[in-house]
Every structure is written in C-alpha cells, then in structure tokens.
C-alpha positions as CSV (number, residue, x, y, z in Angstrom):
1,X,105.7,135.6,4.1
2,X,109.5,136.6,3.6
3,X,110.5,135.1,6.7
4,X,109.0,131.7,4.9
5,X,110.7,132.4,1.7
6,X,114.4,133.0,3.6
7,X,113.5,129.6,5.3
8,X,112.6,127.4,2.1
9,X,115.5,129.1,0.6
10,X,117.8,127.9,3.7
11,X,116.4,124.3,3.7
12,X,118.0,124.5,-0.5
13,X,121.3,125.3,0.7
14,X,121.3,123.0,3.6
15,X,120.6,120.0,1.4
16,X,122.9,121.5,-0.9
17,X,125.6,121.4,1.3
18,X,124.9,118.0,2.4
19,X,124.9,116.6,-1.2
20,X,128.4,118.5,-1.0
21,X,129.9,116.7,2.2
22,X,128.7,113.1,0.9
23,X,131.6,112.4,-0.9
24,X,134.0,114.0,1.7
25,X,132.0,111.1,4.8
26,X,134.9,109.0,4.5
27,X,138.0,111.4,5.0
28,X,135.3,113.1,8.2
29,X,135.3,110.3,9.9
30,X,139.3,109.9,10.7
31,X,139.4,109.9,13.9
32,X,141.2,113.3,15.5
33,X,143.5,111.0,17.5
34,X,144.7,108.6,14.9
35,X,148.6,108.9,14.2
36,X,149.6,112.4,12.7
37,X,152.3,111.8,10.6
38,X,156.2,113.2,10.6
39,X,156.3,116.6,8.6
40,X,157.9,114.8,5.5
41,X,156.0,111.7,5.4
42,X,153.1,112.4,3.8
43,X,152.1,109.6,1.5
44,X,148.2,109.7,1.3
45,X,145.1,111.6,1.0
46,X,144.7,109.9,4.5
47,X,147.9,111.3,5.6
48,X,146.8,115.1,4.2
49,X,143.6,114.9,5.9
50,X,145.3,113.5,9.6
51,X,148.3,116.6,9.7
52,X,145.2,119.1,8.9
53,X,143.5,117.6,12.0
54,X,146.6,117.8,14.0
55,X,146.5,121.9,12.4
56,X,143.0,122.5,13.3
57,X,144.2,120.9,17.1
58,X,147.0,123.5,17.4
59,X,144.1,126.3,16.4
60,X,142.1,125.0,19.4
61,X,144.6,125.5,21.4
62,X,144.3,127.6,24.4
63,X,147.3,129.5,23.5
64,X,145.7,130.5,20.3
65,X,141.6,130.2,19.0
66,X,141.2,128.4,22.4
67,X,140.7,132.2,24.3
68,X,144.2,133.3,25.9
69,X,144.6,136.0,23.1
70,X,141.5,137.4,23.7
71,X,142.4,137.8,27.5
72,X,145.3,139.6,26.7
73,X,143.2,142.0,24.4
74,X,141.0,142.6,27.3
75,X,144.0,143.1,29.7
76,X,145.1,146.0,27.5
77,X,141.8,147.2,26.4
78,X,139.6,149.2,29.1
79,X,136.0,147.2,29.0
80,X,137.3,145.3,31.6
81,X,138.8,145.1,35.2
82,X,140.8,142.6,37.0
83,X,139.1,140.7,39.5
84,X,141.2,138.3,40.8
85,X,145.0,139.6,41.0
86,X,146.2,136.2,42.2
87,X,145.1,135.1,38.6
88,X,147.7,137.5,37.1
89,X,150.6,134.8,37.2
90,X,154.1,136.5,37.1
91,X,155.7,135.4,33.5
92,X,152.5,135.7,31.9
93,X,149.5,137.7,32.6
94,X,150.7,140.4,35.1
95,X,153.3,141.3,32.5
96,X,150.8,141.8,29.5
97,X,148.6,143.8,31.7
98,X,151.6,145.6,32.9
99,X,153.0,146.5,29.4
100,X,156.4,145.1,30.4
101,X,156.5,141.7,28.4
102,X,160.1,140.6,28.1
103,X,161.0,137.7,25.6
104,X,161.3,134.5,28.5
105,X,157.4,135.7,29.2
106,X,155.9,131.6,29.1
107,X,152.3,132.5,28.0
108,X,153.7,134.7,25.4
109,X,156.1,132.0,24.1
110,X,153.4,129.3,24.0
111,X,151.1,131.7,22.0
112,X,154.1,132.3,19.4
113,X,154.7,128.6,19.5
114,X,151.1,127.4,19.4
115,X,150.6,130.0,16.3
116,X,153.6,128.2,14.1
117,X,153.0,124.9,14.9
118,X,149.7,125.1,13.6
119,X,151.0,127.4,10.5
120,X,153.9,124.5,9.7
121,X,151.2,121.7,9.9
122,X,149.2,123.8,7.4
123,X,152.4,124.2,5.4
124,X,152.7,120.5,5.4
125,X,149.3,119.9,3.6
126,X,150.0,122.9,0.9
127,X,153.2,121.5,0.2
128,X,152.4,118.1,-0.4
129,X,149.1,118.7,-2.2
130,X,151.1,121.8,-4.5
131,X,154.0,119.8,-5.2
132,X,151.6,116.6,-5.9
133,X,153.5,114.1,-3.4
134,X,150.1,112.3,-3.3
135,X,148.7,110.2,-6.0
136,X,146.0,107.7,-4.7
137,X,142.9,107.7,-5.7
138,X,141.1,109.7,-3.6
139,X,143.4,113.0,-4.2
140,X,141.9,115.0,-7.1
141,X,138.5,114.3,-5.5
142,X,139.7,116.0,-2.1
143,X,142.5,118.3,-2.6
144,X,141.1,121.7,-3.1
145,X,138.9,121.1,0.4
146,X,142.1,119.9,2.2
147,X,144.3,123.0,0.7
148,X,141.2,125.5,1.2
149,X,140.9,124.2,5.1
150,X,145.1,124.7,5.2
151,X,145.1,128.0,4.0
152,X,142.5,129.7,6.2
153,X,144.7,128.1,9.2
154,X,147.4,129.3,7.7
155,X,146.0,133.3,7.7
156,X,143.9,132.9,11.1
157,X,147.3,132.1,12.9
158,X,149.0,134.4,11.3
159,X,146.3,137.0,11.9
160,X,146.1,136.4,15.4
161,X,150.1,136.8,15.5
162,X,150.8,139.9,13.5
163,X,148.1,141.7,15.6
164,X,150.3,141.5,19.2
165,X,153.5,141.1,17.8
166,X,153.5,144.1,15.5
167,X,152.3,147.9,15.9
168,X,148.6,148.0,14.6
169,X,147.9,148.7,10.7
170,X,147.7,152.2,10.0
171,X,144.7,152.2,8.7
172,X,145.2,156.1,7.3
173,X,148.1,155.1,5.4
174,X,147.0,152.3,3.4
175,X,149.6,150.9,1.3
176,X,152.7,152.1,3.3
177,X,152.5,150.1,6.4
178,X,156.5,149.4,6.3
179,X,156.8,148.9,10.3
180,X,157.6,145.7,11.4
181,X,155.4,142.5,11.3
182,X,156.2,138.7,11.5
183,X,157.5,135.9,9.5
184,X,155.0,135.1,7.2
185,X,155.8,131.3,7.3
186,X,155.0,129.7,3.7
187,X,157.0,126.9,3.6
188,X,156.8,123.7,5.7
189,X,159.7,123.5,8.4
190,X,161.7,120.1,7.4
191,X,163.0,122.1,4.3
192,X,166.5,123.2,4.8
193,X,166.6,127.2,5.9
194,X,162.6,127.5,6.1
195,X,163.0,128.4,10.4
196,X,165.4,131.1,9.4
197,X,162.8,134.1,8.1
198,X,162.7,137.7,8.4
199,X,160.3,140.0,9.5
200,X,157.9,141.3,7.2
201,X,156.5,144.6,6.9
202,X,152.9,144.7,8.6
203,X,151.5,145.3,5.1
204,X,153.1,142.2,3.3
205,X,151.6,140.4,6.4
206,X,148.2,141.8,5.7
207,X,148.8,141.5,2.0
208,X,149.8,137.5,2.4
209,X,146.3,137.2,4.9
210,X,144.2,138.3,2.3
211,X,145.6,136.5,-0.5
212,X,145.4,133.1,1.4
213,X,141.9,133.7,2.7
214,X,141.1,134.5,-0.9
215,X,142.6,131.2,-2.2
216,X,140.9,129.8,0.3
217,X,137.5,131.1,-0.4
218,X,137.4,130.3,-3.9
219,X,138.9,126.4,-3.7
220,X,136.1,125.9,-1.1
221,X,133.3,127.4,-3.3
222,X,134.6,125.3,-6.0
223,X,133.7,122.1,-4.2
224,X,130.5,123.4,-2.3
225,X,132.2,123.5,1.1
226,X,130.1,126.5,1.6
227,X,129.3,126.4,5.8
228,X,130.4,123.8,8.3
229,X,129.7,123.7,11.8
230,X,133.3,122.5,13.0
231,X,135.8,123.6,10.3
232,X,136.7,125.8,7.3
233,X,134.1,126.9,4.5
234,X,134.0,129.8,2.0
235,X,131.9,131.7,4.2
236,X,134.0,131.4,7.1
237,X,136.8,132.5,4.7
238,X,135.0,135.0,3.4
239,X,133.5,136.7,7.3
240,X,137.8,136.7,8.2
241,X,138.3,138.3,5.0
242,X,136.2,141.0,6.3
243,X,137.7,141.2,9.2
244,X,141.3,141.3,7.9
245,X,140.0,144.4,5.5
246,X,138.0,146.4,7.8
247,X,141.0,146.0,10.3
248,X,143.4,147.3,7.3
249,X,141.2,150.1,6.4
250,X,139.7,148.4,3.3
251,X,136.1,149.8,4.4
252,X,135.8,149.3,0.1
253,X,136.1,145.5,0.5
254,X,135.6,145.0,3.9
255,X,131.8,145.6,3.1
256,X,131.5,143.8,0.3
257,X,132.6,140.7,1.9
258,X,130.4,141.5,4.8
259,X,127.7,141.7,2.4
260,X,128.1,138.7,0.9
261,X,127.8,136.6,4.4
262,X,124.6,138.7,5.0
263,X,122.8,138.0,2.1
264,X,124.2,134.4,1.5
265,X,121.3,133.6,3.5
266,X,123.1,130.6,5.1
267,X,123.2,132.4,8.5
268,X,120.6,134.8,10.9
269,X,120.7,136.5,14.7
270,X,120.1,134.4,17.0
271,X,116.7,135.6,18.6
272,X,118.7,134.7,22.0
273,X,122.1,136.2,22.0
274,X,123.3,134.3,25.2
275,X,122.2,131.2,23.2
276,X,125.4,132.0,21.0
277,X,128.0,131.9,23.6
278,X,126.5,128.4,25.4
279,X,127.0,125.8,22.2
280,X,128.9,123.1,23.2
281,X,130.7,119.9,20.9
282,X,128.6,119.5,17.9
283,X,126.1,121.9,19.0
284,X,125.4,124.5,16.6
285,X,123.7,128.2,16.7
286,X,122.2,129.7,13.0
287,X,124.5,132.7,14.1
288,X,127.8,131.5,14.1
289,X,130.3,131.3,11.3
290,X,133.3,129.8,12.7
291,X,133.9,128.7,15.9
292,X,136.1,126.1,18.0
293,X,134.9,123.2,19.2
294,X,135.5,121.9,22.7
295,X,134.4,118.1,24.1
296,X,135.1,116.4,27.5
297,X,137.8,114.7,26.6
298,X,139.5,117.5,24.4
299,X,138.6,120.9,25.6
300,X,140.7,124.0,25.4
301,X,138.6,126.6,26.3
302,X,140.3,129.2,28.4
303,X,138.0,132.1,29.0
304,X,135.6,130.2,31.4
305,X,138.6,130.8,33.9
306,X,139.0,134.2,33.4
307,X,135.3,135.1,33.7
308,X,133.2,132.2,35.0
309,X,131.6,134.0,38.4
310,X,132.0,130.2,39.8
311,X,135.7,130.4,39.0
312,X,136.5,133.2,41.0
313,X,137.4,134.5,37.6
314,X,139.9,137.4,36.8
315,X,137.9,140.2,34.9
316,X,135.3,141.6,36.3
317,X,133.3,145.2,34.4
318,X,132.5,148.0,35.4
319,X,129.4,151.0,35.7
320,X,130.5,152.3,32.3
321,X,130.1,149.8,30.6
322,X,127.0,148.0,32.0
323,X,125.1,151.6,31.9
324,X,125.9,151.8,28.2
325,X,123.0,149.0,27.8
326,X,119.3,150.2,27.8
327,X,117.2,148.6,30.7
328,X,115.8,146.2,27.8
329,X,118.4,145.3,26.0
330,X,118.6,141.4,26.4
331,X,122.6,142.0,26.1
332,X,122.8,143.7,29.7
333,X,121.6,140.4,30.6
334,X,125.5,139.2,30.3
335,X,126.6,141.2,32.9
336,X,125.6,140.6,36.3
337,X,125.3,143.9,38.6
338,X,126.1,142.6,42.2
339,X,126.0,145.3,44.8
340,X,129.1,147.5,43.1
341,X,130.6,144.0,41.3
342,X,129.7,143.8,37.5
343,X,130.4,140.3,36.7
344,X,130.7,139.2,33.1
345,X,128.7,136.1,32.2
346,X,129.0,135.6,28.1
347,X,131.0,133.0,29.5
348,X,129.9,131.6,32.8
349,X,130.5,127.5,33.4
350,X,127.6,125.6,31.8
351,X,127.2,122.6,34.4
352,X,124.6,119.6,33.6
353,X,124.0,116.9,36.6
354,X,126.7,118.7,38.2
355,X,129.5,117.8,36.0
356,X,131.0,121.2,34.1
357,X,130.1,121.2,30.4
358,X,133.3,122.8,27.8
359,X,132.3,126.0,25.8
360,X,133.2,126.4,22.0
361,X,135.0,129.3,21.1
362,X,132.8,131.4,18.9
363,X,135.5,132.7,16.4
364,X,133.6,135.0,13.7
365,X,129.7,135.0,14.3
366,X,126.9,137.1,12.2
367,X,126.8,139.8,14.5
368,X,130.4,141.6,13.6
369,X,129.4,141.5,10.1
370,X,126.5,143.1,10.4
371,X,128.6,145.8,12.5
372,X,131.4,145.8,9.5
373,X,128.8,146.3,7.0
374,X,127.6,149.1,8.4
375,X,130.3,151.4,9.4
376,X,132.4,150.6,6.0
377,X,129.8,152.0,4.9
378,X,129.5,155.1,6.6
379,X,133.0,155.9,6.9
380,X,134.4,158.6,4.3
381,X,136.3,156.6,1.5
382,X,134.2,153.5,2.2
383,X,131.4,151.7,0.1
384,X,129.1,154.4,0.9
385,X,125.3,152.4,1.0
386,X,123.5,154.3,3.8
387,X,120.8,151.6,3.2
388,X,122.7,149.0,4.0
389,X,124.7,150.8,7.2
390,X,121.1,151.2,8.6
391,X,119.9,147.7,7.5
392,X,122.6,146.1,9.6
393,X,122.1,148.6,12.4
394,X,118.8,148.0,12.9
395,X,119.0,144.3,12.6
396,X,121.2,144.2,15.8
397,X,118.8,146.7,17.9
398,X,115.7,144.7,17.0
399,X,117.3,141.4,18.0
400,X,118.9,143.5,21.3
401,X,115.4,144.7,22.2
402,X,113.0,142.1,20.9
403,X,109.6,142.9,21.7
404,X,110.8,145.5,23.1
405,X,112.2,147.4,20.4
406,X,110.7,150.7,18.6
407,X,112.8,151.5,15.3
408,X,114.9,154.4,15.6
409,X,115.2,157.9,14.4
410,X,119.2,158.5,13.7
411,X,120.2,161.1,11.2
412,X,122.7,160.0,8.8
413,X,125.6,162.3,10.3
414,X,125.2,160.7,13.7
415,X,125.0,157.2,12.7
416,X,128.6,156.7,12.7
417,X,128.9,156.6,16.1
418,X,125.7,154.8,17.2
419,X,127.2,151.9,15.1
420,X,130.4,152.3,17.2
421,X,128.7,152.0,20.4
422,X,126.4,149.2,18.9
423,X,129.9,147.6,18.1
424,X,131.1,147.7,21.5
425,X,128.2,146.5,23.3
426,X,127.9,143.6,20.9
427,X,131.6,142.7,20.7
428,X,132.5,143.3,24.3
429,X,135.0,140.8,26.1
430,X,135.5,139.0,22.4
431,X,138.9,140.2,22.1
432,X,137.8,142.9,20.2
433,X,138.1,146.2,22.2
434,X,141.5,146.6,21.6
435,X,142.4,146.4,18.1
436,X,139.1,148.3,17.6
437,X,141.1,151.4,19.8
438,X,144.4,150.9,17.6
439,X,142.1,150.9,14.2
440,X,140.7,154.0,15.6
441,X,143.7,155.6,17.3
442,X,142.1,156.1,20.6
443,X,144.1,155.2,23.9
444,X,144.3,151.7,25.0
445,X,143.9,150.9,28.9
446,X,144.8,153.9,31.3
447,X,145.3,156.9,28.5
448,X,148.6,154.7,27.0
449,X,148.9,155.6,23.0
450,X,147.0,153.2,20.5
451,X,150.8,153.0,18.6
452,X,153.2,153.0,21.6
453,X,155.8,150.5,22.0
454,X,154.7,148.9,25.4
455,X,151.9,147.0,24.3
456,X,153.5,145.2,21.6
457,X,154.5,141.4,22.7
458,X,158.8,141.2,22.6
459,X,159.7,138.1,19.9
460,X,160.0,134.6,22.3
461,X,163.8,133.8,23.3
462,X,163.6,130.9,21.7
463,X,163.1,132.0,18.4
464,X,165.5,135.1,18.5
465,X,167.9,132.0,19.2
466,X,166.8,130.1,16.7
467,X,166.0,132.5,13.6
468,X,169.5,133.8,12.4
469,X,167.1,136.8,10.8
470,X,164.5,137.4,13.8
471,X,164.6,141.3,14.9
472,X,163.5,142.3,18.7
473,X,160.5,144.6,19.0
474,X,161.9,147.6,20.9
C-alpha cells in the first residue's frame, strides 16, 4: 500500500514538473550546435540560453564531468590497480599516479582549462541577466532558470577544481581553512583585469560553492525546475550541496540537505544497480540526480577507456576489495574475478548490433545521499537522527541483497563504520575514494599522508604566465 501511495504521489510531481517545462519548450529546443555567441555579445534570451549550452558542453567535457578527474582520484586512491601501464601516457597520467605533476603536465592543463572555460561561459549568462543587458520579451519569463542552471556550473567546476588543486578541507577545523585554494572566478573574462585573480583560501572557495548552489537551489524552486534528466534543477543543486557540506565537515547541513532529496520523493534505488551506470542519451534511471549526457555524435565519456575489459583498460581491482562484498550482494556483480584479475565493469562498453553505444556520466545519484544522510548523522557534532542513519543504511543493503537480504542487527556504536564500508562498496571507482581518505585523514595510495604536498595538482604554466596574482602549489 505505501509503495502505491509514493507512486501516485510521484505521478503529481511528474506532471507537475511537466506543466513547469511547458513554457521553457521553446528555449529546449535550440539546438546545442547553433552559434554560441562572443563573450560580450549577448543580446537575447536566445543568446543567454545558447552560451549556457556551450557551458553545459565544457562540463561534458572529458577533461572535467566527462570522467578524467575521477581517474586521477582513483590513481591516487587505493581501490584500484593499474592494468595497463602503456595507458599511463608520460605528461599526463603516469605523473598523477606518480605524485610528481609539474605545471607543463597536458592532462592537468586541459582539466584547469576545461574547468574555466566553462566557469567564464557561466559568468557570461550571470552577468548579462544581473546587469539586465537583455530586454526582449521572453527574459523575465526565463531568467531565474537560465541564472539558476549558470550558477550550479559555476560551483560544480569550481568544486571539481579546488578539490586537486588545493590541500583537502580540514574538516576538524571548520571555519579556519586559510590554506591555499583557487580563483574563485565571478566575473566574465572580456572585462578588463577579470584573468588576473588571486588564490583564495580553501574556505572562501567552499564558502563561494555553497552560496552559489544555494542561489541556485532557490531560483530553480521558484520556477518549478525541480528534476531534469539532462541539466540543472533544485534537487540536483540541492544533492551537490550535500556533497559540498559533508566534504567540509558540515555533517549539521550536509544531512539536512540529504534529507530533503530522500524524502522529496522525486527519486528511488534502482532495484538493479548496474542499470544505473548503463543509461545512455536521453535514457533515464529513477536513481540518478544529475548526470552527463553522452550521444554518438557528441560523446565525452572517458572512463570506458580506463576500465572497459574490451579496451584493454588501465585499472584493474584487486582481492581486497572484491572480498569486501558478500557472495549475494548484486554489487560484486561489477567486478569480474578472472583467475587472479579483478576487472572492474560499472563501466564496461555497451555495444548494440556491434556498434559501441556512449555512457552518461552519472554525476550525483540517490545512493551517496542515502550514505551522507546516514553518517552526518552518526558522527559526533552532526545532526544526530539514529533513525534516519539506519533508515538510509538499510535502504542500500536491501537493494544490495534483494531477495536475498535479512535486516541486520548493528548496535548503534558500531554503525559508524558499517556505513563507511557500505560507502565504499557503493561509491567505488566514482571518484570518490580519495577525497573520502583526505575527509577522513587516512593515507592515500601506498601509506602517502591524506595532507601532503605531492598529491596536490602544480597551477598550469599557462596561467602562472598569464595571472599576474597566480601562486605555485609547492
């Protein structure tokens, strides 16, 4: 009977939010390849919603959402080995996993790169639609959509930046994170002086995330942009705001906003989690939040080459890992135990009539929430629900174990770390591993310290050129 209810209640919200997107149909269909204009030469609503197409194409990039900074998580992290060394290209990969990035490293440049343009586009739309440089008809209908889509680009990239750029947020000295972040870019680039910006402490970085992702959360509620399948909504502003909190200690928050997701009701587990990880274009899956959309002709998926098993791919697992996972746990079922090889296959090449099919990049999906919740609420200083901790917690084993599963007897002292071995069974070889060991202080890959200097990416050549202010990581 409730699992009727939380349906008829779903089917409300759907139509809801399709009542919502009818009067947006006509700026949807521009078409992603149509002429982005030059940074200063925006003129229409048109011309707002075409350089926030050309920002959401920079976030698909594979330097960026696209997957490459989730293999260098995993090269630093220990859930994974490497495969393939001939797939550790020199000025690039083998550095990273090496710990001895230099600034002329190219795949470190081209993430930086990727990571502003996409930030400046962003800038472009908030600019123009703040300073009111557009004044056709259609503006005051679609302004606080466009703006709310901007500013979660705007904090994604930045997110995704400040994490390999910077030492990790000490998460144990909340407020007093005065180490060395990024640029936080607010301005768009053809103003005079705006590529000339200092480093900002890692807590004005995490400061500026949250305050853009909670901009952006409320302009999209206001105009019922609540879920989307392919771009920005409130709740996809709301799951990264989670994210940024739990990652910055805000356990307080970082459940709350958790929460919210859960019970929005807009979103469930997927019965199948492998389902998740094979969606494809337009394809959607009731668990995922965000995620990056890849087609034939426009697909930027990079983590099919570093794990495919038809790709020769570069990680491979190992024991440890795979013998964390019950004998029924459907999850084990995305590593593949051959002889002593443990291949990974949460993203294995997806081939129809022979022809190889892209993969979207699942960004945020129901599953980390559900993990959030539930240790910000167990940890001391956090939102303290136990209820909720074990709600989530069992959530994720039943779906893990299916018919399989028989609830569980944890005592409250020991669920802590049950949830932080459900976490890295769930979230394994999603980029996740390794900020998870810097949140928690625990040694990275091969014993190195979760706050030495090795790890952290050196600033690109060209913009220690180029940025009069820039200052080198050591």
């Amino acid at each position: 009977m409730k699992k009727s209810i939380i349906k008829s209640k779903k089917i409300v919200v759907y139509l809801f939010v399709i009542i919502a997107f009818t009067s947006c149909e006509k700026l949807l269909e521009i078409d992603l390849n149509d002429r982005i204009p030059n940074d200063s030469a925006i003129t229409s609503t048109r011309d707002l919603q075409l350089v926030l197409n050309g920002a959401y194409d920079g976030l698909q990039s594979g330097s960026l959402l696209g997957g490459n900074p989730v293999i260098y998580a995993e090269l630093l992290a220990d859930d994974a080995i490497i495969g393939n060394e001939q797939k550790l290209n020199r000025f690039g990969k083998y550095e990273i996993y090496s710990m001895t990035t230099s600034p002329q490293i190219t795949e470190i440049a081209s993430f930086w790169s990727a990571a502003y343009s996409a930030i400046n586009r962003a800038n472009n739309v908030i600019y123009a639609i703040d300073n009111n440089l557009v004044d056709d008809s259609d503006f005051e209908l679609y302004k606080d959509k466009l703006k709310g889509e901007a500013l979660f680009i705007r904090a994604a990239a930045h997110f995704e930046l400040v994490r390999f750029f910077a030492k990790a947020y000490d998460v144990d000295n909340k407020g007093n994170n005065t180490q060395l972040g990024i640029p936080y870019r607010l301005l768009p680039s053809f103003l005079p002086d705006s590529l000339n910006a200092p480093r900002e402490t890692v807590e004005v970085v995490y400061a500026n995330i949250i305050s853009d992702l909670t901009e952006s959360k409320t302009l999209l509620e206001s105009v019922g942009v609540m879920i989307s399948n392919s771009s920005a909504s409130a709740m996809s502003s709301t799951a990264l705001l989670a994210r940024v909190c739990f990652f910055s200690g805000d356990y307080f928050l970082a459940a709350q906003y958790a929460d919210e997701v859960i019970e929005s009701t807009y979103y469930e587990l997927s019965e199948d989690v492998t389902e998740v990880f094979s969606l494809s274009g337009n394809e959607s899956n009731p668990e995922v939040i965000f995620q990056i959309v890849n087609i034939e002709t426009d697909n930027s998926n990079s983590l099919i080459d570093a794990y495919s098993r038809s790709k020769n791919p570069l990680f491979q697992t190992n024991s440890t890992l795979y013998n964390m996972y019950s004998a029924n746990d459907q999850r084990r079922n995305l590593i593949t135990k051959y002889f002593v090889v443990y291949y990974v296959k949460k993203y294995d090449e997806s081939l129809l009539d022979g022809t190889s099919q892209p993969l979207n990049r699942i960004y945020i999906r129901l599953a980390e929430m559900h993990l959030i919740r539930a240790e910000s609420n167990l940890i001391p200083g956090g939102a303290g629900n136990s209820i909720d901790a074990f709600d989530s917690y069992n959530a994720l084993r039943m779906r893990a174990f299916g018919d399989n599963y028989s609830p569980e007897t944890v005592a409250l002292d020991d669920l802590l770390d049950s949830v932080r071995n459900e976490r890295r069974r769930e979230l394994c070889f999603e980029g996740d591993r390794y900020h998870n060991l810097k949140r928690l202080k625990l040694p990275l890959r091969d014993g190195v310290q979760w706050n030495a200097d090795a790890p952290i990416f050196k600033i690109p050549a060209d913009e220690m050129s180029g940025n009069n202010l820039m200052e080198q990581n050591p």
